[in-house]
Structure formats: C-alpha cells, structure tokens
mmCIF file of the protein (N, C-alpha, C, O) and its ligand, coordinates in Angstrom:
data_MODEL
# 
_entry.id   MODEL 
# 
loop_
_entity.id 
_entity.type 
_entity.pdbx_number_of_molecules 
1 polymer     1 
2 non-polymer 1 
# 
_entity_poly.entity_id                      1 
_entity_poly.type                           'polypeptide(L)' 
_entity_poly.nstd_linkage                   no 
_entity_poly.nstd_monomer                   no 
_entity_poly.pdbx_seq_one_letter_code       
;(UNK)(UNK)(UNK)(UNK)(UNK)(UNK)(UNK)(UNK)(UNK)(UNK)(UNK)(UNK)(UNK)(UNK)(UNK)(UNK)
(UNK)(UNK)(UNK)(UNK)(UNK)(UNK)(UNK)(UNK)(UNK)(UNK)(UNK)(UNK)(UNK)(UNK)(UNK)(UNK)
(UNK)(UNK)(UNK)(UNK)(UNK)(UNK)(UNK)(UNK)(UNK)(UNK)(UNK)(UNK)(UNK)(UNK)(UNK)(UNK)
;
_entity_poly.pdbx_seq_one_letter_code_can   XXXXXXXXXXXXXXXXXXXXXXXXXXXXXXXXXXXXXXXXXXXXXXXX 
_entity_poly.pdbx_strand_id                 A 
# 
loop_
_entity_poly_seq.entity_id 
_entity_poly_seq.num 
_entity_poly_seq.mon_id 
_entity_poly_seq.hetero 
1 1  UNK n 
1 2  UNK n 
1 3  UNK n 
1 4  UNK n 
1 5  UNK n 
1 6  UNK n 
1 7  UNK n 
1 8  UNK n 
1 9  UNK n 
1 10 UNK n 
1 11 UNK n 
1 12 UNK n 
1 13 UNK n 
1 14 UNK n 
1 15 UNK n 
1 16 UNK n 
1 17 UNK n 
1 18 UNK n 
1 19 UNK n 
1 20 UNK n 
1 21 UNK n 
1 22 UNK n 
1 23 UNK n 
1 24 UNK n 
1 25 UNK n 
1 26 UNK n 
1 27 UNK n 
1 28 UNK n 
1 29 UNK n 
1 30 UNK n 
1 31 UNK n 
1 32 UNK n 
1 33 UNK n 
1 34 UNK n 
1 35 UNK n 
1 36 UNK n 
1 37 UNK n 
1 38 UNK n 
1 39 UNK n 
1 40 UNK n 
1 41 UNK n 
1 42 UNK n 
1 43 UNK n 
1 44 UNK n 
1 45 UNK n 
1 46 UNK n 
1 47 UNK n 
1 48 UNK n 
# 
loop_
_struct_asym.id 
_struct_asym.entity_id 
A 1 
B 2 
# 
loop_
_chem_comp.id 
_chem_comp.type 
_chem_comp.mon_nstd_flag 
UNK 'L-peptide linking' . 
ZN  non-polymer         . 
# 
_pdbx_entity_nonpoly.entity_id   2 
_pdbx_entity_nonpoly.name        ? 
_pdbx_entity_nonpoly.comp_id     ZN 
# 
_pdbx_nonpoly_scheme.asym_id         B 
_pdbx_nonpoly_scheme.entity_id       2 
_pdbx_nonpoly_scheme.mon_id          ZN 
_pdbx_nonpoly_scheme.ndb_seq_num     1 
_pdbx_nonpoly_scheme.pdb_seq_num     101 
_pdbx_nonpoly_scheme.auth_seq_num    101 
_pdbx_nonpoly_scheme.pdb_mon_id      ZN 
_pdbx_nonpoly_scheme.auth_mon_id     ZN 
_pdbx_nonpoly_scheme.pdb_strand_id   A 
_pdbx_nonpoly_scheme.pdb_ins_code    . 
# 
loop_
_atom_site.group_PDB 
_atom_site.id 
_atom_site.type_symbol 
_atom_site.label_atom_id 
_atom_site.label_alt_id 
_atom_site.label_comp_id 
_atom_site.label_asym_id 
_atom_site.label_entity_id 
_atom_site.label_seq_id 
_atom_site.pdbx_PDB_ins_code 
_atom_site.Cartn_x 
_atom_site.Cartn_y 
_atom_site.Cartn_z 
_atom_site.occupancy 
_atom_site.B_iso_or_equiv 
_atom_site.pdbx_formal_charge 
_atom_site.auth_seq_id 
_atom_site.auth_comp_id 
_atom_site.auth_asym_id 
_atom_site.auth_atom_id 
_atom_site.pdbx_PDB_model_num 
ATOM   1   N  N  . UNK A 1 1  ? -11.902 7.795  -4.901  1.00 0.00 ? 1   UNK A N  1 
ATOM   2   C  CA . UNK A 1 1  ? -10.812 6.840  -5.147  1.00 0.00 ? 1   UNK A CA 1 
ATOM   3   C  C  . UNK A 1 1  ? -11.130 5.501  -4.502  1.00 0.00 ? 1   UNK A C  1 
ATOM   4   O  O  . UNK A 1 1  ? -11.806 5.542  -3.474  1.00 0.00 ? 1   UNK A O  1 
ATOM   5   N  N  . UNK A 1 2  ? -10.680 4.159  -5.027  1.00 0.00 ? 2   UNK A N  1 
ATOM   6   C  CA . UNK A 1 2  ? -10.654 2.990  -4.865  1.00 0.00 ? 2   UNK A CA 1 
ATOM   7   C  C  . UNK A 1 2  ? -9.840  2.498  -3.687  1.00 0.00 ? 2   UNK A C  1 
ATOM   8   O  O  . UNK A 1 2  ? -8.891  3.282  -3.658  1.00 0.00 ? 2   UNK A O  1 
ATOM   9   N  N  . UNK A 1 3  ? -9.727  1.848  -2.948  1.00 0.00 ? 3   UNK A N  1 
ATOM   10  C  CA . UNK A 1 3  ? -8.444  0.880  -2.112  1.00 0.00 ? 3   UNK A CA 1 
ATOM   11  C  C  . UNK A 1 3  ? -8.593  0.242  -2.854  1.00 0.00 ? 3   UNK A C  1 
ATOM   12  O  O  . UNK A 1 3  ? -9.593  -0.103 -3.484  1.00 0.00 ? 3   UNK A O  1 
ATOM   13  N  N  . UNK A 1 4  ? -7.033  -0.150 -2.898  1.00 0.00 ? 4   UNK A N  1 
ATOM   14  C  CA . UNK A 1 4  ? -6.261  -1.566 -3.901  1.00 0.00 ? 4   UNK A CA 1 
ATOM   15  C  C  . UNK A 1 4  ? -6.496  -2.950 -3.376  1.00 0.00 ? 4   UNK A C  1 
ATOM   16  O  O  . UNK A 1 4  ? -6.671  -3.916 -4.119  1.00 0.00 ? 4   UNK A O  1 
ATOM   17  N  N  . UNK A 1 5  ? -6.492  -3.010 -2.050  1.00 0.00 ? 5   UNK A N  1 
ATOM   18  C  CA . UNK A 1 5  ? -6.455  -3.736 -1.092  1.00 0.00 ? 5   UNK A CA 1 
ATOM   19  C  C  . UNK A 1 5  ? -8.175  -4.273 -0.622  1.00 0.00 ? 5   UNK A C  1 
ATOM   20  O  O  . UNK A 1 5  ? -8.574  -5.399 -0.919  1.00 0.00 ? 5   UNK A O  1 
ATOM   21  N  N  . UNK A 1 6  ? -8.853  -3.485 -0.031  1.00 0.00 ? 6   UNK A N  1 
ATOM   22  C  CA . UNK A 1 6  ? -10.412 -3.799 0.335   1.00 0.00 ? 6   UNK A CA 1 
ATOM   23  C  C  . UNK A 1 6  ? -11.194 -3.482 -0.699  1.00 0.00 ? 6   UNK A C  1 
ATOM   24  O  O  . UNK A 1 6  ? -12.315 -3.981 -0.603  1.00 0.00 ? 6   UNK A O  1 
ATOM   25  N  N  . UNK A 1 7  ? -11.025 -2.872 -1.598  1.00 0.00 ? 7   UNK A N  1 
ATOM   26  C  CA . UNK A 1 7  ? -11.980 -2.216 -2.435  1.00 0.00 ? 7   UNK A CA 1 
ATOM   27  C  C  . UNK A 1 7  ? -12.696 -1.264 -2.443  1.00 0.00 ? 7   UNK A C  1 
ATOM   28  O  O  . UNK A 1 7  ? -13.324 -0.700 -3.339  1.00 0.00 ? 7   UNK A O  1 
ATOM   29  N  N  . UNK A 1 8  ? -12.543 -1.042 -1.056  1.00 0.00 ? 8   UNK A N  1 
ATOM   30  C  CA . UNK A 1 8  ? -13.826 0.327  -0.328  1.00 0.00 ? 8   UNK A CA 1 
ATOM   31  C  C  . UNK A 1 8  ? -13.485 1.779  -1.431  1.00 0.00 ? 8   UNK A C  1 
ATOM   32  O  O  . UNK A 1 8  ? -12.458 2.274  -1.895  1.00 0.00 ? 8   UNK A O  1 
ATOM   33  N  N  . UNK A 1 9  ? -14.822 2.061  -1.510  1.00 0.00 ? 9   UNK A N  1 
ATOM   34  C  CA . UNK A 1 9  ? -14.513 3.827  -2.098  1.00 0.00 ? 9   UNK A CA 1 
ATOM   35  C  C  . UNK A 1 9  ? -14.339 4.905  -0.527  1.00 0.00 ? 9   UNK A C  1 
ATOM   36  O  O  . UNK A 1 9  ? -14.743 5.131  0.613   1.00 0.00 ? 9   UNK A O  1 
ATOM   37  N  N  . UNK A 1 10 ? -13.813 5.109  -1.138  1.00 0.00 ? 10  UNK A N  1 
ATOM   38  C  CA . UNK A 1 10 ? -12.804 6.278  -0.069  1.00 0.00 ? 10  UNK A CA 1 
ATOM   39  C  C  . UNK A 1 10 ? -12.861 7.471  -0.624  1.00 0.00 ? 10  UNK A C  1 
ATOM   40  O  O  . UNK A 1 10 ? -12.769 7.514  -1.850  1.00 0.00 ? 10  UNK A O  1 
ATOM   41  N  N  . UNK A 1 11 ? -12.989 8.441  -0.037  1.00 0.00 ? 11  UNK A N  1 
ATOM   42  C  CA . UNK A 1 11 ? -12.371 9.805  -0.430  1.00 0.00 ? 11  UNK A CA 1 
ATOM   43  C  C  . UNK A 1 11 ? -10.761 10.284 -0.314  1.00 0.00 ? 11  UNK A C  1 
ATOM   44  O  O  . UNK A 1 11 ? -10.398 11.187 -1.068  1.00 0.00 ? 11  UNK A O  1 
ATOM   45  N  N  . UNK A 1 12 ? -9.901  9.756  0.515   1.00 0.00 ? 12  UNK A N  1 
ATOM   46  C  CA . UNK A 1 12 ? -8.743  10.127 0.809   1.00 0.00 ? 12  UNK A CA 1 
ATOM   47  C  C  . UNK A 1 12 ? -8.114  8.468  0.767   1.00 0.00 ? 12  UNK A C  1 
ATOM   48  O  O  . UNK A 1 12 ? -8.119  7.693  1.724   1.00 0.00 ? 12  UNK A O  1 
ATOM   49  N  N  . UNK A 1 13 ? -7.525  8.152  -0.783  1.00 0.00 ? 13  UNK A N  1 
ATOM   50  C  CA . UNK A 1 13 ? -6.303  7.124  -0.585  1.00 0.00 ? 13  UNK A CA 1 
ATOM   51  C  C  . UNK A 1 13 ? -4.728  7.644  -0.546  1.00 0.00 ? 13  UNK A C  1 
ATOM   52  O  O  . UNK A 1 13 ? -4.228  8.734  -0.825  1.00 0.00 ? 13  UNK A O  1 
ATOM   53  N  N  . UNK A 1 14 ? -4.172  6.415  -0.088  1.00 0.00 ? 14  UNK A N  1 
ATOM   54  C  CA . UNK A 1 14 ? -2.693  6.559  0.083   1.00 0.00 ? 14  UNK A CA 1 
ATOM   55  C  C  . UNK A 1 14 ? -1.732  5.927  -0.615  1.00 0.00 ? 14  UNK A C  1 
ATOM   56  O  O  . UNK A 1 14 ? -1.638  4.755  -0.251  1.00 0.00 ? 14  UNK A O  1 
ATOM   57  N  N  . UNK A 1 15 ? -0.854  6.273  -1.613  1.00 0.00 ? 15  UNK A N  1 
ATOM   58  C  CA . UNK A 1 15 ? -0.096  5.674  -2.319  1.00 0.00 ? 15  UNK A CA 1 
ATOM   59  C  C  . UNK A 1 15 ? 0.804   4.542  -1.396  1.00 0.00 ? 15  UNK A C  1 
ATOM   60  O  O  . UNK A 1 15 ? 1.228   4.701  -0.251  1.00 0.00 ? 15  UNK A O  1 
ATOM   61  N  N  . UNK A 1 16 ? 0.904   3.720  -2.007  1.00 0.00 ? 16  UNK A N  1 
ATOM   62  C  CA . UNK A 1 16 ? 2.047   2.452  -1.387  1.00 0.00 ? 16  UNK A CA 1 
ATOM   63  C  C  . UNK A 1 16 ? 2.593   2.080  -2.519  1.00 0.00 ? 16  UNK A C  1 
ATOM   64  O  O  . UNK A 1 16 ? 1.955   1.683  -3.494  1.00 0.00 ? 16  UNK A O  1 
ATOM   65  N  N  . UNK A 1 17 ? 4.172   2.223  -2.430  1.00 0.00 ? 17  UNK A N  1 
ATOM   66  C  CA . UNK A 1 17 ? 5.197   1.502  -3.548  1.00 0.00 ? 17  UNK A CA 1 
ATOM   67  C  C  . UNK A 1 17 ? 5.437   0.185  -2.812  1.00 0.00 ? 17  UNK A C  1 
ATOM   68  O  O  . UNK A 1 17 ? 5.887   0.327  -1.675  1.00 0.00 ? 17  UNK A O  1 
ATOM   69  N  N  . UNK A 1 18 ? 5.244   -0.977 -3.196  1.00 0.00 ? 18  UNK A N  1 
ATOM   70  C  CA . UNK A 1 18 ? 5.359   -2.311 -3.278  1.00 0.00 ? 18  UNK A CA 1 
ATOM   71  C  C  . UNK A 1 18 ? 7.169   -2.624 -3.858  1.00 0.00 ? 18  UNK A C  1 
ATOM   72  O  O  . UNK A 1 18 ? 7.422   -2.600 -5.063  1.00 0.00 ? 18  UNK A O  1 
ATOM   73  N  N  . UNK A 1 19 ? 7.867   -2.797 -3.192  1.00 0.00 ? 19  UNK A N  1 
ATOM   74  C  CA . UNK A 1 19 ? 9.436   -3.367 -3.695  1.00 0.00 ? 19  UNK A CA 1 
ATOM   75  C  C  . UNK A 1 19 ? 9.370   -5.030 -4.132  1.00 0.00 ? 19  UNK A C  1 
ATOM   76  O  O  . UNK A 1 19 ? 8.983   -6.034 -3.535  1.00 0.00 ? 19  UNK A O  1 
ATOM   77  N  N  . UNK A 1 20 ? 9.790   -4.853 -5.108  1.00 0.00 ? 20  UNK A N  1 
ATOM   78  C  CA . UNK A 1 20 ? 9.829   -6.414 -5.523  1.00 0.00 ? 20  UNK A CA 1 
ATOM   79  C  C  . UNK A 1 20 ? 10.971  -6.654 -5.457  1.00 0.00 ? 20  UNK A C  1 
ATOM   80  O  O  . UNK A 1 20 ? 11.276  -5.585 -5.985  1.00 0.00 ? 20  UNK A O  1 
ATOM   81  N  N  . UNK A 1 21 ? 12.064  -7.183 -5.251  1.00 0.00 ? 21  UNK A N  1 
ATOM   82  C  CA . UNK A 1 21 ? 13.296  -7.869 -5.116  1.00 0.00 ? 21  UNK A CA 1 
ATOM   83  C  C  . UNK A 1 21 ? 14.336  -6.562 -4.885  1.00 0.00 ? 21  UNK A C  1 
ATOM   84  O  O  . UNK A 1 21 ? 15.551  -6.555 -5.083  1.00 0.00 ? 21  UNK A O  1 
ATOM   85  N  N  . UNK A 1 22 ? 13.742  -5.788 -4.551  1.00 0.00 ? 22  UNK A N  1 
ATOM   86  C  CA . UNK A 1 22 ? 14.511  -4.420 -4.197  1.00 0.00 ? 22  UNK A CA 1 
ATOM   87  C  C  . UNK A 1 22 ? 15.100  -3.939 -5.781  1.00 0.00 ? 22  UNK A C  1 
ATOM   88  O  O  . UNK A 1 22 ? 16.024  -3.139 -5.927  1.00 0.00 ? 22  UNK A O  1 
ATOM   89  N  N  . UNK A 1 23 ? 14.523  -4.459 -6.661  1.00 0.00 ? 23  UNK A N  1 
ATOM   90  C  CA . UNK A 1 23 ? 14.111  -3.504 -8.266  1.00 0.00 ? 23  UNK A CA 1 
ATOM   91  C  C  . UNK A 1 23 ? 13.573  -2.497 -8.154  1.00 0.00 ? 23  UNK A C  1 
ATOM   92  O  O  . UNK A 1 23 ? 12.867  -2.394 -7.152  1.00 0.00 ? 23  UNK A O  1 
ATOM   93  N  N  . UNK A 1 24 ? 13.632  -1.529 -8.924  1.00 0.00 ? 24  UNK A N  1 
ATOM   94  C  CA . UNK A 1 24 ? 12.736  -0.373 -8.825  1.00 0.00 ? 24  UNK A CA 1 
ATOM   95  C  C  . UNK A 1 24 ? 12.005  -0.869 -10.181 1.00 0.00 ? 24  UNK A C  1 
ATOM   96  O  O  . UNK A 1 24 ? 10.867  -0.447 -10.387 1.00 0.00 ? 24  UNK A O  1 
ATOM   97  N  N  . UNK A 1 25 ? 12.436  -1.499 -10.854 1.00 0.00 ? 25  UNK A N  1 
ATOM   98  C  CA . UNK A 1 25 ? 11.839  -1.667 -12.086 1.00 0.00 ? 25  UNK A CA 1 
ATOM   99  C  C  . UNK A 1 25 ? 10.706  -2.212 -11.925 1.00 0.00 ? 25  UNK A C  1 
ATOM   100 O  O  . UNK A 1 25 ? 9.894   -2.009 -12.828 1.00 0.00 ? 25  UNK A O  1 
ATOM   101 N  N  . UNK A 1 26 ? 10.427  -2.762 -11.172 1.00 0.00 ? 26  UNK A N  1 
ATOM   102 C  CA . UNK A 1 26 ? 9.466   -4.145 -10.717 1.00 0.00 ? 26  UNK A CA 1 
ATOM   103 C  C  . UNK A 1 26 ? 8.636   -3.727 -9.471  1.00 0.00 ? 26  UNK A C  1 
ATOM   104 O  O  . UNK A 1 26 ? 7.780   -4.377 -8.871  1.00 0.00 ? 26  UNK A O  1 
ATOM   105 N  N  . UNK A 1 27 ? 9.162   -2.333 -9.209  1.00 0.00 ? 27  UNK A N  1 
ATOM   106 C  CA . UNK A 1 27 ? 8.068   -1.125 -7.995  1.00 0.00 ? 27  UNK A CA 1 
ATOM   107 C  C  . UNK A 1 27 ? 6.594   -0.840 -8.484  1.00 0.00 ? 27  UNK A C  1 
ATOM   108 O  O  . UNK A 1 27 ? 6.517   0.023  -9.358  1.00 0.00 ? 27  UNK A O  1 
ATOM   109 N  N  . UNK A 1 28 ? 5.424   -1.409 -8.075  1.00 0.00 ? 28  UNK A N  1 
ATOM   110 C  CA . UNK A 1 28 ? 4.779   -0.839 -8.342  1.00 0.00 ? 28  UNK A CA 1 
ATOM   111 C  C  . UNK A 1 28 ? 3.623   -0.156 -7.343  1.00 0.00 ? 28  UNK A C  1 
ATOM   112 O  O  . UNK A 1 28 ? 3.328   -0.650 -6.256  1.00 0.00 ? 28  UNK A O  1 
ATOM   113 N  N  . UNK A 1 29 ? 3.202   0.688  -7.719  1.00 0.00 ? 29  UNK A N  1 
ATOM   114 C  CA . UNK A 1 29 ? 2.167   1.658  -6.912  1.00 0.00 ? 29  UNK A CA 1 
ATOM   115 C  C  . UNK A 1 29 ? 0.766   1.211  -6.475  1.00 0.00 ? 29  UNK A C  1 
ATOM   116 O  O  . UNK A 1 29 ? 0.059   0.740  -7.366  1.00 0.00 ? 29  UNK A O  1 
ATOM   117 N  N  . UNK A 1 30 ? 0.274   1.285  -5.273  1.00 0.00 ? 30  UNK A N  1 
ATOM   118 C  CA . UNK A 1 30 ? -1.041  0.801  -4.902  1.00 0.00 ? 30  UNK A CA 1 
ATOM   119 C  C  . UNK A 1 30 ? -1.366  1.758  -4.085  1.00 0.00 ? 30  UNK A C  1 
ATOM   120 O  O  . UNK A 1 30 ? -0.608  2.417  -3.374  1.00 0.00 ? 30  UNK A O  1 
ATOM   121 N  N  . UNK A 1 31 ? -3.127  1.874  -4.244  1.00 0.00 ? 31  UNK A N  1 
ATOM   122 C  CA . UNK A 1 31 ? -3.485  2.760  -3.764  1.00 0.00 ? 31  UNK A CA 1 
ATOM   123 C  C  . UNK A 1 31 ? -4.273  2.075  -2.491  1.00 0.00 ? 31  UNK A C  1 
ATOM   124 O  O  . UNK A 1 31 ? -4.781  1.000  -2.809  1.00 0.00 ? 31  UNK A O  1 
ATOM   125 N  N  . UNK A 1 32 ? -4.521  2.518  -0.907  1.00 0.00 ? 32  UNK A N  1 
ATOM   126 C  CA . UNK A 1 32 ? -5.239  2.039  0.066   1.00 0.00 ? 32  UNK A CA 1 
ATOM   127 C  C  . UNK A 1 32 ? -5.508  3.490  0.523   1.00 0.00 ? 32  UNK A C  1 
ATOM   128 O  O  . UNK A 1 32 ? -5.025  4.607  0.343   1.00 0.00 ? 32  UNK A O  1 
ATOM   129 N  N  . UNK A 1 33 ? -6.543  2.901  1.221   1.00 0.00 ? 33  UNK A N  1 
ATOM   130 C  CA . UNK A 1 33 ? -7.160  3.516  2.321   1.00 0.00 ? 33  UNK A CA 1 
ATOM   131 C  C  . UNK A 1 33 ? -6.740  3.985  3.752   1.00 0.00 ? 33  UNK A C  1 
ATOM   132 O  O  . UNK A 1 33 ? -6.197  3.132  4.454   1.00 0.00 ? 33  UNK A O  1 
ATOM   133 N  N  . UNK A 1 34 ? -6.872  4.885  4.125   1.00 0.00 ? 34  UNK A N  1 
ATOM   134 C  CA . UNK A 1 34 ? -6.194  4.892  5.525   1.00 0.00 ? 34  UNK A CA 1 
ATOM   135 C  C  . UNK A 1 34 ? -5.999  3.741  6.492   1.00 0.00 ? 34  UNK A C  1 
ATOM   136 O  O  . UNK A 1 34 ? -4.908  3.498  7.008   1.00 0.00 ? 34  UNK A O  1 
ATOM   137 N  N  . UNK A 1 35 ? -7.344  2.890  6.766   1.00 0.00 ? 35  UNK A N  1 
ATOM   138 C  CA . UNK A 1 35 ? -7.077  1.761  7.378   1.00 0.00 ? 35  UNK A CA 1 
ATOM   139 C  C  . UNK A 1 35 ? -6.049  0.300  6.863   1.00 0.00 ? 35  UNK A C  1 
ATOM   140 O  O  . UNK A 1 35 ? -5.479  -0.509 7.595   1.00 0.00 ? 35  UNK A O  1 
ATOM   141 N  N  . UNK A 1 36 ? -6.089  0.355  5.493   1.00 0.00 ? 36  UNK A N  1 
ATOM   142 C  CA . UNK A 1 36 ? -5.163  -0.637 5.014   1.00 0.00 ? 36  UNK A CA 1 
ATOM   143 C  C  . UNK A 1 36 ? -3.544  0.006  4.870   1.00 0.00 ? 36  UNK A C  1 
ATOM   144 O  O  . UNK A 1 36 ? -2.496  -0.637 4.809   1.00 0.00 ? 36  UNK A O  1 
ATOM   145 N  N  . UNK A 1 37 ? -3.702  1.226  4.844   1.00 0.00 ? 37  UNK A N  1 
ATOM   146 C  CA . UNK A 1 37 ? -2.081  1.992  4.817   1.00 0.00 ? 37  UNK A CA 1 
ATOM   147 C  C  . UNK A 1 37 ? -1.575  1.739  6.593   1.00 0.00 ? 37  UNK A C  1 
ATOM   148 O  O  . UNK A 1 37 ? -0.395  1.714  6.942   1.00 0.00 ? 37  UNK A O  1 
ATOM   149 N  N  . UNK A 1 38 ? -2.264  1.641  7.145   1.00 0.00 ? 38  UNK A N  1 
ATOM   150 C  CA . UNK A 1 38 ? -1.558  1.621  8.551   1.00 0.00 ? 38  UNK A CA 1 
ATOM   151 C  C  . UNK A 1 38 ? -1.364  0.352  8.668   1.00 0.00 ? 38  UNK A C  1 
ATOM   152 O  O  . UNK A 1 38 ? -0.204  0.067  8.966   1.00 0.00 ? 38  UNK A O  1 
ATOM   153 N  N  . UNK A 1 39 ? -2.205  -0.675 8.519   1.00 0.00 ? 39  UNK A N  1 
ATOM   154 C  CA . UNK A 1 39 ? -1.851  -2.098 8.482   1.00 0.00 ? 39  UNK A CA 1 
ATOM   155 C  C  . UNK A 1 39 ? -0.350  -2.871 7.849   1.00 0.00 ? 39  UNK A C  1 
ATOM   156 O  O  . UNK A 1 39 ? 0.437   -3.686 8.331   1.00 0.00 ? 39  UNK A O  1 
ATOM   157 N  N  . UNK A 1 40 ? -0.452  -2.015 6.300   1.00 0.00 ? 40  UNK A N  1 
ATOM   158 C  CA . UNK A 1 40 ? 0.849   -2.036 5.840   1.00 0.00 ? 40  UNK A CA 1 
ATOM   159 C  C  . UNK A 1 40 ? 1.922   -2.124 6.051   1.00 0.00 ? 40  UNK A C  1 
ATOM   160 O  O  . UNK A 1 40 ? 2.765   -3.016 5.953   1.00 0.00 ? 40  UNK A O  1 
ATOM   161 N  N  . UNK A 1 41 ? 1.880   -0.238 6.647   1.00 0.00 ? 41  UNK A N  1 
ATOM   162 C  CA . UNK A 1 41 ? 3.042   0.069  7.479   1.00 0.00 ? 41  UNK A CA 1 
ATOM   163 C  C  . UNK A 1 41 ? 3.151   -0.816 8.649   1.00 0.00 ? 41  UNK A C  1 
ATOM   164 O  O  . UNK A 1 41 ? 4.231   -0.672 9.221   1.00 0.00 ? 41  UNK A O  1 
ATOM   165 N  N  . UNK A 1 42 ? 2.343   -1.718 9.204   1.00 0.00 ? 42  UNK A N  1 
ATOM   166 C  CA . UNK A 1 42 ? 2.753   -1.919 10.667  1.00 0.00 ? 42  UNK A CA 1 
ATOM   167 C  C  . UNK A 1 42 ? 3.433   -3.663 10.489  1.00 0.00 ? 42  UNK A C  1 
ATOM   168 O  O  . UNK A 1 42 ? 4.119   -4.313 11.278  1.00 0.00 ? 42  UNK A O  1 
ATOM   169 N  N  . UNK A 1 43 ? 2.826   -4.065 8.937   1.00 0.00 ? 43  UNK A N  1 
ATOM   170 C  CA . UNK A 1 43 ? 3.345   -5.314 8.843   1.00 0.00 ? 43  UNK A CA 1 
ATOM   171 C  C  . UNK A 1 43 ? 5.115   -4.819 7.997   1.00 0.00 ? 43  UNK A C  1 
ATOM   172 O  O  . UNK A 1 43 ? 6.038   -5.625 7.886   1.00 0.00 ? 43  UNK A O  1 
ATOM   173 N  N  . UNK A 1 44 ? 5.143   -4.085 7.757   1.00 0.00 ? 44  UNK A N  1 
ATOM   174 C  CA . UNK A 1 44 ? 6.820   -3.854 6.977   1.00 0.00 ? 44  UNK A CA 1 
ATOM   175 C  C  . UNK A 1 44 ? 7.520   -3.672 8.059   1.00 0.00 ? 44  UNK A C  1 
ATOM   176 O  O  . UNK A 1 44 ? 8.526   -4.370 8.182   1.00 0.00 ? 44  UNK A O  1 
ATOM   177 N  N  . UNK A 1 45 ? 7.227   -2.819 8.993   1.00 0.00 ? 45  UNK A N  1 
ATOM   178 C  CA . UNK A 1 45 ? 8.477   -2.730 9.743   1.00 0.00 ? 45  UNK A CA 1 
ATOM   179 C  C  . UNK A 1 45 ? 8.239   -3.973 10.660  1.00 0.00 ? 45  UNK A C  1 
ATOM   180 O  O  . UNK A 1 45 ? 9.258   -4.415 11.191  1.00 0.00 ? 45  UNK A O  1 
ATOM   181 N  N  . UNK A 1 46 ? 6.919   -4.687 10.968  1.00 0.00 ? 46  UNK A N  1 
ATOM   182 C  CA . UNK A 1 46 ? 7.324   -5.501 11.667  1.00 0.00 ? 46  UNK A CA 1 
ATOM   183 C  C  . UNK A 1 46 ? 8.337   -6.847 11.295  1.00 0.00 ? 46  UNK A C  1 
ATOM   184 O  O  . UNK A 1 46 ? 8.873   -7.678 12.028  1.00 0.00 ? 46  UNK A O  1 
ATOM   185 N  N  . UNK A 1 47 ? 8.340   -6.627 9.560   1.00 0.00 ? 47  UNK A N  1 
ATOM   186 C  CA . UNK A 1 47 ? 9.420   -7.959 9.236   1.00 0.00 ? 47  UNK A CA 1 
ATOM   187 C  C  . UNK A 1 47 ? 10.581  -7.523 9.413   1.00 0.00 ? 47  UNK A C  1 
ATOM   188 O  O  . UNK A 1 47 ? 11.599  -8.103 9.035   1.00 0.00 ? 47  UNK A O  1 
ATOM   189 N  N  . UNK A 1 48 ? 10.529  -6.199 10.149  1.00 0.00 ? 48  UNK A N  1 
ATOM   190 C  CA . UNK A 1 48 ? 12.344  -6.098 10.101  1.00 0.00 ? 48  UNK A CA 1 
ATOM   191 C  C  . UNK A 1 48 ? 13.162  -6.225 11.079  1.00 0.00 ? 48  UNK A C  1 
ATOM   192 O  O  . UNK A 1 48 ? 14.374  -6.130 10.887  1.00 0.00 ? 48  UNK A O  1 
HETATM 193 ZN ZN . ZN  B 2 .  ? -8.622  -0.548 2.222   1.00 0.00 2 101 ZN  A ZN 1 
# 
C-alpha cells in the first residue's frame, strides 16, 4: 500500500477520513503510513 501523504510504499497503511465543513458528503478517505497517521492525529487535536 501507498501513503497519501509521503508516498512511501508501506506494508501497513492507515485510513484517515478528512471532514470538510463537517459534511459527510464531502468526507473523504486517505490512506498514510504509520508515521504520517500520528502526525495527523497530533495536529487535529492540537487545533482543538
Ligand atoms: Zn506517509
């Protein structure tokens, strides 16, 4: 599998739903890598 994010081939990615205006319609799915899934997570909760 691909990261969405770095590009790296990976063996183990991690789904990420992306919220766009808090639509679900407009949710879409990305796949990362362990190292870009923690980054993620650490920038979402930090906007909150
Ligand atoms: Zn990555």
């Amino acid at each position: 599998m691909k990261c969405d994010t770095c590009g790296r081939e990976v063996p183990v990615v991690k789904r990420v739903v992306i919220r766009e205006n808090y639509d679900r319609t407009l949710s879409r799915a990305i796949y990362n890598c362990p190292d870009c899934y923690q980054k993620k997570a650490k920038t979402q909760t930090a906007g909150k």
